[in-house]
C-alpha positions as CSV (number, residue, x, y, z in Angstrom):
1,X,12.5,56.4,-0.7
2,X,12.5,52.9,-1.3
3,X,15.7,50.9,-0.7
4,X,17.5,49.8,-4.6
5,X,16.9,46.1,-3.0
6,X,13.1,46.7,-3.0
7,X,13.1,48.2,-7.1
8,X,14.9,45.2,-8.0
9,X,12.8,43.1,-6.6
10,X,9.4,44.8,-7.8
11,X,11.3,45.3,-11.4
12,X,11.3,41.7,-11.4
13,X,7.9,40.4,-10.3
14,X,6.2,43.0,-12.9
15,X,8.2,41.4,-15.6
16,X,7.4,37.9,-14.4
17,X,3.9,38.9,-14.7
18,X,3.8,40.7,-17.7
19,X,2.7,37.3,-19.5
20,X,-0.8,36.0,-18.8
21,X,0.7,32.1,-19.2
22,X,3.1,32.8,-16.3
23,X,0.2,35.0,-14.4
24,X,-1.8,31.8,-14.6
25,X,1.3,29.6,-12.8
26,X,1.6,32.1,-10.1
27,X,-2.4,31.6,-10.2
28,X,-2.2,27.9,-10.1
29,X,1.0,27.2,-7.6
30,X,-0.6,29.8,-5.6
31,X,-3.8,27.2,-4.7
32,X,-1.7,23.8,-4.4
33,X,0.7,26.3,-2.1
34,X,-2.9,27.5,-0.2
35,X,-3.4,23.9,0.2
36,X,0.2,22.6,1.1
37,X,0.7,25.0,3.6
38,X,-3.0,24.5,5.0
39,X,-1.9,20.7,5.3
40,X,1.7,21.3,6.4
41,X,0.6,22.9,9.5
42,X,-2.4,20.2,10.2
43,X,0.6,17.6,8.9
44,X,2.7,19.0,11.3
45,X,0.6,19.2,14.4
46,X,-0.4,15.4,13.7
47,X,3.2,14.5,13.7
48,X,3.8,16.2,17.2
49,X,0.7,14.2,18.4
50,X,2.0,11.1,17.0
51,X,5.7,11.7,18.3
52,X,4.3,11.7,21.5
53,X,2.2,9.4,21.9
54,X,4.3,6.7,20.0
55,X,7.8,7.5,20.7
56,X,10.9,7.8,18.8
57,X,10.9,3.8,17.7
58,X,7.1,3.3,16.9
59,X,7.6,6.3,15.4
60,X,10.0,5.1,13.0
61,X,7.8,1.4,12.6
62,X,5.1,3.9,11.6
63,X,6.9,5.4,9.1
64,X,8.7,1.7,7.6
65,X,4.6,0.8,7.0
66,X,3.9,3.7,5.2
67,X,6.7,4.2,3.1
68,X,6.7,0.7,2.3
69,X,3.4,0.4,0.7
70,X,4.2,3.9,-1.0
71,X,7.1,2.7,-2.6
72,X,5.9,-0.7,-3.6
73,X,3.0,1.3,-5.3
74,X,5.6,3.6,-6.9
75,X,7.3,0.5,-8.5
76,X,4.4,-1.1,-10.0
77,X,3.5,2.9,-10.9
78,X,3.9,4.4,-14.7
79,X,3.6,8.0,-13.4
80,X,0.4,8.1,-15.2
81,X,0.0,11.8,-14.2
82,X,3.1,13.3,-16.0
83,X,1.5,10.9,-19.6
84,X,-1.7,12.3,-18.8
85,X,-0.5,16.0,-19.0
86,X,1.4,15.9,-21.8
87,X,-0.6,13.9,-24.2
88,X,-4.2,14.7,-23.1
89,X,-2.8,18.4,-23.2
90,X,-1.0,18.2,-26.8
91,X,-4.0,16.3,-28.1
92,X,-6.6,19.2,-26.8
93,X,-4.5,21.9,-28.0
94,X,-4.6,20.2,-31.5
95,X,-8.4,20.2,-31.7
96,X,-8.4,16.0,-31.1
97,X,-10.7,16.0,-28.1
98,X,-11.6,12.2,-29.0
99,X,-7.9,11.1,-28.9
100,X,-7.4,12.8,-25.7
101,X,-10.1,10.8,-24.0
102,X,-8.8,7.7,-25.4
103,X,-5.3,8.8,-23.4
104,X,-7.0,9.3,-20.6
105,X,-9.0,6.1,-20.2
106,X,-6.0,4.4,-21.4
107,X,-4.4,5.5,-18.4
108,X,-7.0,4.9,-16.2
109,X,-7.0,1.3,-17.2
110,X,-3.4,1.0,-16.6
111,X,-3.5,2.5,-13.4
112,X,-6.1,0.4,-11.8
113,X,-4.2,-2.7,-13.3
114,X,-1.1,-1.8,-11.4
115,X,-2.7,-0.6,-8.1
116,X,-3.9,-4.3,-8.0
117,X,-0.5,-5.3,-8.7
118,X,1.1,-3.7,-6.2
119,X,-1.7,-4.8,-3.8
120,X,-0.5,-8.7,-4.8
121,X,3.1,-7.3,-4.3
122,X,2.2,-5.5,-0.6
123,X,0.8,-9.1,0.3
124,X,3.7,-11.5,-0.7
125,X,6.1,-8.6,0.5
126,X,4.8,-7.8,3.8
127,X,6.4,-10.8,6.0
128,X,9.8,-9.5,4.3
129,X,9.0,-5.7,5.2
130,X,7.8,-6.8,8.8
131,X,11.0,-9.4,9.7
132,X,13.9,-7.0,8.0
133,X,12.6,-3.5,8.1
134,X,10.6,-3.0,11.2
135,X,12.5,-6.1,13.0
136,X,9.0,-7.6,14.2
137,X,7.6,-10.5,12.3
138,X,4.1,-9.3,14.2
139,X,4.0,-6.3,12.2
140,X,3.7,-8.5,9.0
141,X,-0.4,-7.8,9.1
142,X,-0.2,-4.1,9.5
143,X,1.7,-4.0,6.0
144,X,-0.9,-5.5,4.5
145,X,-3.7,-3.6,6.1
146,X,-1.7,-0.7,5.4
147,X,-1.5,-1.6,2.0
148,X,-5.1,-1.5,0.7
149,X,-4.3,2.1,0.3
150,X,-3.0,1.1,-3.0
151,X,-6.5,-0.1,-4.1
152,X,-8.1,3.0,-3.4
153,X,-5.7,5.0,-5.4
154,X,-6.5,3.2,-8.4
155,X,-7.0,6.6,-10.9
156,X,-4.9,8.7,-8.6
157,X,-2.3,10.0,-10.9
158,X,-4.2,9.8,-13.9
159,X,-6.7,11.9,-11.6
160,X,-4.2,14.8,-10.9
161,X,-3.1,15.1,-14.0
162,X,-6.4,15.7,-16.4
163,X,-7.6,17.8,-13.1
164,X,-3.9,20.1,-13.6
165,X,-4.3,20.4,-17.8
166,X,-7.6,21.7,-17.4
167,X,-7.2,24.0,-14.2
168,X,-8.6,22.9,-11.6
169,X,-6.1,23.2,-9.0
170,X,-9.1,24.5,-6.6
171,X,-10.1,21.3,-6.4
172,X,-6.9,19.5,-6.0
173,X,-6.5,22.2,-3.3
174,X,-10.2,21.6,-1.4
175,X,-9.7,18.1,-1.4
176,X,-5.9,18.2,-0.2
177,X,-7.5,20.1,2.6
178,X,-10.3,18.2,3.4
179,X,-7.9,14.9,3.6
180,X,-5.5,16.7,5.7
181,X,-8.1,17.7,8.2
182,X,-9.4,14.2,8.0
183,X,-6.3,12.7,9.6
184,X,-5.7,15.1,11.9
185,X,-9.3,14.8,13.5
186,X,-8.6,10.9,13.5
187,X,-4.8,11.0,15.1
188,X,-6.6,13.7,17.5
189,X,-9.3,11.4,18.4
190,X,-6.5,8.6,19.1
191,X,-3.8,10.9,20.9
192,X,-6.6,12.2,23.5
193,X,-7.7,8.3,24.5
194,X,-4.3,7.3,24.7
195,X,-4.4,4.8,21.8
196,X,-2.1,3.1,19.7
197,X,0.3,2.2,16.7
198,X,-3.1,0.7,15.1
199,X,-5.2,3.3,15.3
200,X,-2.3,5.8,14.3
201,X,-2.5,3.4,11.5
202,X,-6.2,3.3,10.7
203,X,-6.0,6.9,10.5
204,X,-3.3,7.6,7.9
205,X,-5.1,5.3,5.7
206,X,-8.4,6.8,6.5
207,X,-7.3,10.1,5.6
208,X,-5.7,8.6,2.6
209,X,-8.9,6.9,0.8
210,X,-10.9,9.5,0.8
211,X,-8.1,11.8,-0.5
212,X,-7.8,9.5,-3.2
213,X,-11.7,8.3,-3.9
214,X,-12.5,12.0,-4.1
215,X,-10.0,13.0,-6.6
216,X,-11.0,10.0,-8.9
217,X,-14.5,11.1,-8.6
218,X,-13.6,14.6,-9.6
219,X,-11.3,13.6,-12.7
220,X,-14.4,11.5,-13.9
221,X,-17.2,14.3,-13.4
222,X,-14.3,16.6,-15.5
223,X,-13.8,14.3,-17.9
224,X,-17.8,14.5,-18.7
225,X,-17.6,18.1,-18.4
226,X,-14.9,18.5,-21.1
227,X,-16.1,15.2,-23.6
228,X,-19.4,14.7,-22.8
229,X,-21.0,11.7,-20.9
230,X,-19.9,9.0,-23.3
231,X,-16.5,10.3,-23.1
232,X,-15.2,7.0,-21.5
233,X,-16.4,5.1,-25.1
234,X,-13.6,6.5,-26.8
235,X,-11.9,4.2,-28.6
236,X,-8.5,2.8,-27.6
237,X,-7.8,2.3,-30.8
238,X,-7.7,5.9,-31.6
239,X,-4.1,5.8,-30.4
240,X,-2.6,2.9,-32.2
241,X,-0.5,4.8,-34.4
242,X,1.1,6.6,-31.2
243,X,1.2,3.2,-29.1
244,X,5.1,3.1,-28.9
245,X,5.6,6.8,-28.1
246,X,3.2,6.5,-25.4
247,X,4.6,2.9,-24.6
248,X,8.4,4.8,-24.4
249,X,7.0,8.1,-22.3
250,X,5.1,6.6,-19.9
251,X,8.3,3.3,-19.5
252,X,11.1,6.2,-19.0
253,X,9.0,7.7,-16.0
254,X,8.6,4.4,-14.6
255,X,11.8,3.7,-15.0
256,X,12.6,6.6,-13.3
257,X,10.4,6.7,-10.5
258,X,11.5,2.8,-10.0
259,X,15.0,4.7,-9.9
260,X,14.3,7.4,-7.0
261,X,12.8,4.4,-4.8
262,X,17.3,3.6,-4.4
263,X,18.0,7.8,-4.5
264,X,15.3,9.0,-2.4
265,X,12.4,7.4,-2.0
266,X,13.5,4.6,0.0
267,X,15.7,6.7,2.9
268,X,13.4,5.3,5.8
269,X,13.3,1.4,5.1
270,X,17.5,1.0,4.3
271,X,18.2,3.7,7.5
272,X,15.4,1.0,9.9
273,X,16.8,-2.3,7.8
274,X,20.4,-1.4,8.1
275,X,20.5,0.0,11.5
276,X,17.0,-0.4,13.4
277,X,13.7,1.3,13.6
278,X,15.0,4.2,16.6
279,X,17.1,5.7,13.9
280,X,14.6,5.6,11.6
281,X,12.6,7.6,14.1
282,X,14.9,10.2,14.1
283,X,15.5,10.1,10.5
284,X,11.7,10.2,9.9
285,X,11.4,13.7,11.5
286,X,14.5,15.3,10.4
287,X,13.0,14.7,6.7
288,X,9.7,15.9,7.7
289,X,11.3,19.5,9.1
290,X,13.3,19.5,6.4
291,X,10.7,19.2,3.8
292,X,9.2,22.7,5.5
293,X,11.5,24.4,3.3
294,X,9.6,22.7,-0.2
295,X,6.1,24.5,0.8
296,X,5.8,27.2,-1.5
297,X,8.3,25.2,-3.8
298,X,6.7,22.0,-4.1
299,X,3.5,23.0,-6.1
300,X,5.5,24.6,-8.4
301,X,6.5,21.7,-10.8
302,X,2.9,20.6,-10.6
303,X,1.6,24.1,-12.0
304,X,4.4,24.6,-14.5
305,X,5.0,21.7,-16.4
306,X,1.3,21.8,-17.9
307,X,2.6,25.4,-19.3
308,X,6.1,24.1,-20.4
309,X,4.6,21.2,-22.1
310,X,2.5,24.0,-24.3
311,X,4.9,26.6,-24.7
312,X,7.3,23.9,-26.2
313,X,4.6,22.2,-28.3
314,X,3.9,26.1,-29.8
315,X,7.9,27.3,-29.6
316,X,7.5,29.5,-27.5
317,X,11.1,29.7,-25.9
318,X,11.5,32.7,-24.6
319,X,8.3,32.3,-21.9
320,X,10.4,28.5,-21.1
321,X,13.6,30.6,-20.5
322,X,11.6,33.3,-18.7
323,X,9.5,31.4,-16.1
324,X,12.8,28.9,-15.6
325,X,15.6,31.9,-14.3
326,X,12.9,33.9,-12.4
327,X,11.3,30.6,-11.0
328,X,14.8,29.7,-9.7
329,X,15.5,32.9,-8.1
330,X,11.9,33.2,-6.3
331,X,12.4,29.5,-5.1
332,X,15.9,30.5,-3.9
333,X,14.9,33.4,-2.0
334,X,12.6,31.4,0.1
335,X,14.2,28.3,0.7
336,X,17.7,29.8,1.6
337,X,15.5,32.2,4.3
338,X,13.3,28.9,5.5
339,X,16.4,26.9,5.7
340,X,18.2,29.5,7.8
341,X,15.4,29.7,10.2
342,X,15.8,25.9,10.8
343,X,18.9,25.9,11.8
344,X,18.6,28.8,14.4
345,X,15.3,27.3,15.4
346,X,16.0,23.7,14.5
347,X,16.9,22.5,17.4
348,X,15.2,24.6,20.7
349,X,11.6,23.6,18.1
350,X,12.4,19.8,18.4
351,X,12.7,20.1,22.7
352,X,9.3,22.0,22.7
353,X,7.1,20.3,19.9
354,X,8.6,17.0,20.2
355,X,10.1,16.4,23.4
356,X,14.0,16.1,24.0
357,X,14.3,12.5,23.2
358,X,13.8,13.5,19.0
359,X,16.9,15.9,19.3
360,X,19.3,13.6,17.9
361,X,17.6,14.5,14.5
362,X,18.8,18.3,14.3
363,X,22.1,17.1,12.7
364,X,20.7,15.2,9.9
365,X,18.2,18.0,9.5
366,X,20.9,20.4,8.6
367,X,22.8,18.3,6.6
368,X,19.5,17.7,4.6
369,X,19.0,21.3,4.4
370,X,22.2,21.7,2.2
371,X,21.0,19.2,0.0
372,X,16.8,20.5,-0.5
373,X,18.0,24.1,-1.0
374,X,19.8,23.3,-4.0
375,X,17.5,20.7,-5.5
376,X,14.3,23.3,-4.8
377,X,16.0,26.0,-6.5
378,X,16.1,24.3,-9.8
379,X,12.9,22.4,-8.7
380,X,12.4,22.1,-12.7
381,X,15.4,20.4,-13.5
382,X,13.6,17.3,-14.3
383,X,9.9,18.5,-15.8
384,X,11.3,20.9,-18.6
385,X,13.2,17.8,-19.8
386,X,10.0,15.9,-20.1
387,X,8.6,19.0,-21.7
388,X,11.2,19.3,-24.4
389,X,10.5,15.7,-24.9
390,X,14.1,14.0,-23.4
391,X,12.1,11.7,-20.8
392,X,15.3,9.1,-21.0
393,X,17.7,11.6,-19.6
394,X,16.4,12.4,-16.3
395,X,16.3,8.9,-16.5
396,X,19.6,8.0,-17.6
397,X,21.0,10.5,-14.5
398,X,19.1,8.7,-12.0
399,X,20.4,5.1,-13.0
400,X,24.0,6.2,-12.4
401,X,23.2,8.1,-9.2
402,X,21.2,4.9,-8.0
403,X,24.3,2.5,-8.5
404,X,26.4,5.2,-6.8
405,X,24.3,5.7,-4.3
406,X,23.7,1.7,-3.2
407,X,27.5,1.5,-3.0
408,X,27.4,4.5,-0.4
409,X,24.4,3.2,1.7
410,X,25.9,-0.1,2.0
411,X,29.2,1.4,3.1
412,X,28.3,4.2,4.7
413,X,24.3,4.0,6.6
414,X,25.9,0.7,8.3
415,X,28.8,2.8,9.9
416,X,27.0,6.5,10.0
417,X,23.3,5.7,10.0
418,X,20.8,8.0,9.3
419,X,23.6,10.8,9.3
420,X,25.2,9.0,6.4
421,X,22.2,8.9,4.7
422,X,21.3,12.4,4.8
423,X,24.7,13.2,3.3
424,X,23.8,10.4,0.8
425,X,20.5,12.2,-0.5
426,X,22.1,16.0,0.0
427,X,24.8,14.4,-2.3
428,X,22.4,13.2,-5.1
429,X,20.4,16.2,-5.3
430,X,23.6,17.8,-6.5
431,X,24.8,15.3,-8.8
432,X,21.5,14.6,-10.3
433,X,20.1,18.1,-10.5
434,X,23.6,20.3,-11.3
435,X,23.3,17.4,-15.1
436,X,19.6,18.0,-16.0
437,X,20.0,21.5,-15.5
438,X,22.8,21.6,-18.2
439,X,21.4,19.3,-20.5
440,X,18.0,21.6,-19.8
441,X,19.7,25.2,-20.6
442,X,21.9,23.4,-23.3
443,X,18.8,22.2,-25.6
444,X,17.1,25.8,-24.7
445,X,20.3,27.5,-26.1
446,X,20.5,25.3,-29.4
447,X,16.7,25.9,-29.6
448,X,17.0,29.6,-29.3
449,X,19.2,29.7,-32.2
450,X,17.5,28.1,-35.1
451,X,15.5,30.1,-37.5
452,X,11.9,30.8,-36.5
């Protein structure tokens, strides 16, 4: 006889999958979660090879180079991806197919414009980065070698999103894969002849171009697939009379990704500009164990807001309300029983894999662990606002956590260091997400009771 436990849970997992829509997000988050957990493990074996062969404080440098050009591309960025699924999605389920090529070589336009923007900004930037981040003015040509990763994602997120509203997540998946395994080969290569920070370098951004080249390639042979060759003549005018809605949608999620660079983003350049690059070492791995506990999670958003954006746009509430509460509790399950292991296993898995000098970053480790473990259980706090069409609020909560959190980093990282910055970012996770959740359930409840 099965334990009551064991009913529950199989209760519960028939029900979830009693609708074919949530069937096809299980579907869906199930090949990005393939893929992530393929690359976590070749991710996490090229970080042990890198740890050792660079040490804690080119480890950190390392990490100040890549973050750096990630978030300058993230400012100049309009989150073309989220714009992409909602209005090339709305416009194919209304029958416009002409319209929704127009969006998405609109976006494509504007993506490529900004990647060269941020390319200009990488250059001017780069001496700053090298003299106050790193502490080396030598690095200052690495940043901008390191930077021409920014030209190569020049459809990126206009990419991912027409390849997630028209399911093909096996692709995303194959080509997450194949860039994985591409760095790992290459940091492989360079850990077995004893190399360098350079080639560790030319690696990364190896792996990164094709991951990037490959995915705009797809999107484009898709987009002829679904329009037809000539689908790229679609005129921009088309979407002249829906210019400032796009113009708003696609500002708010720049706005709020220009947001996150202060409440998360950023963590690794202010720990290395406001303390040095050793504690940015530490702080580099304690994220990356920490972000274990995301795997399953972290596809999820990808693979659900495409359905939220049509269940809202055909009022469908109750699969919203449905997917939402079981989501949660599925995403709980795991990430309270990942987290646990790392703090029994934390620490003796940093001596082994890493050597004994990373083992100052167990503590922030755990106190990120508090912090991801809430935020991943409501991992759609933010995309069933954009769904339901309030883009401004997520946005709203981030500009109020961002001047809160500046105040705490340049009170608290200078004293604490990377330990006061985990508590920083465990801290906004629960500010931020605890509001959009409310505001999400509160518009789902007045929603619910209007008159069908």
């Amino acid at each position: 006889m099965q334990p009551p436990s064991t009913n529950r849970f199989e209760k519960l997992l028939s029900r979830l999958l009693e609708n074919h829509l949530i069937r096809r997000v299980v579907k869906n988050s199930g090949y990005l979660f393939s893929a992530t957990g393929i690359a976590a493990v070749l991710s996490m074996v090229q970080s042990i090879l890198v740890a050792r062969l660079l040490g804690v404080t080119e480890f950190g440098i390392l990490g100040t180079i890549t973050v750096f050009a990630a978030l300058v591309n993230k400012f100049a960025s309009f989150r073309m991806s989220e714009l992409v699924i909602k209005y090339v999605g709305q416009y194919t389920e209304a029958g416009e197919t002409r319209r929704a090529a127009a969006v998405f070589k609109a976006a494509g336009i504007i993506e490529t414009i900004t990647s060269l923007v941020a390319f200009g900004l990488i250059w001017i930037l780069a001496p700053f980065g090298a003299r106050y981040i790193a502490k080396d003015e030598a690095l200052t040509g690495w940043f901008v070698l390191y930077g021409l990763i920014v030209l190569a994602n020049f459809m990126a997120e206009s990419s991912t999103g027409l390849m997630q509203i028209f399911d093909r997540y096996r692709t995303i998946a194959g080509i997450t894969i194949l860039q994985s395994g591409l760095t790992l080969g290459l940091v492989a290569l360079a850990y077995f002849q004893q190399a360098g920070l350079l080639e560790i370098v030319l690696a990364y951004m190896a792996g990164k171009m094709f991951g990037a080249l490959a995915l705009a390639g797809a999107a484009i042979w898709e987009a002829g697939r679904q329009w037809g060759r000539g689908w790229w003549k679609a005129p921009l005018s088309l979407l002249r009379e829906h210019t400032r809605e796009l113009v708003r949608f696609a500002v708010s999620t720049n706005i709020s990704a220009t947001i996150n660079l202060v409440n998360k983003d950023g963590e690794l350049l202010w720990v290395s500009a406001l303390t040095n690059p050793t504690q940015a070492g530490y702080y580099k791995l304690a994220l990356s164990l920490a972000n274990l506990v995301q795997l399953p999670v972290s596809p999820l958003p990808q693979a659900t807001y495409p359905e939220l954006s049509r269940w809202v746009a055909d009022d469908r509430k109750n699969n919203v309300r449905l997917v939402l509460r079981h989501g949660s509790r599925m995403a709980f399950i795991y990430t309270f029983s990942a987290g646990l292991f790392l703090l029994v296993f934390g620490r003796p898995l940093i001596r082994i894999f890493y050597t004994a000098e990373f083992l100052p970053a167990f503590p922030a480790l755990v106190i990120l662990l508090v912090g991801m473990i809430f935020a991943d259980t409501f991992y759609w706090n933010r995309i069933a606002l954009l769904a339901m069409g309030h883009p401004d609020y997520p946005t709203k909560v981030n500009l109020i956590a961002a001047a809160l959190k500046v105040v705490g980093i340049l009170t608290i990282v200078p004293v604490y260091g990377y330990l006061g910055s985990a508590a920083l970012l465990s801290g906004f996770y629960f500010f931020s997400v605890t509001l959009n959740v409310r505001k999400a359930w509160s518009i789902l409840k007045a929603r619910q009771s209007q008159p069908i």
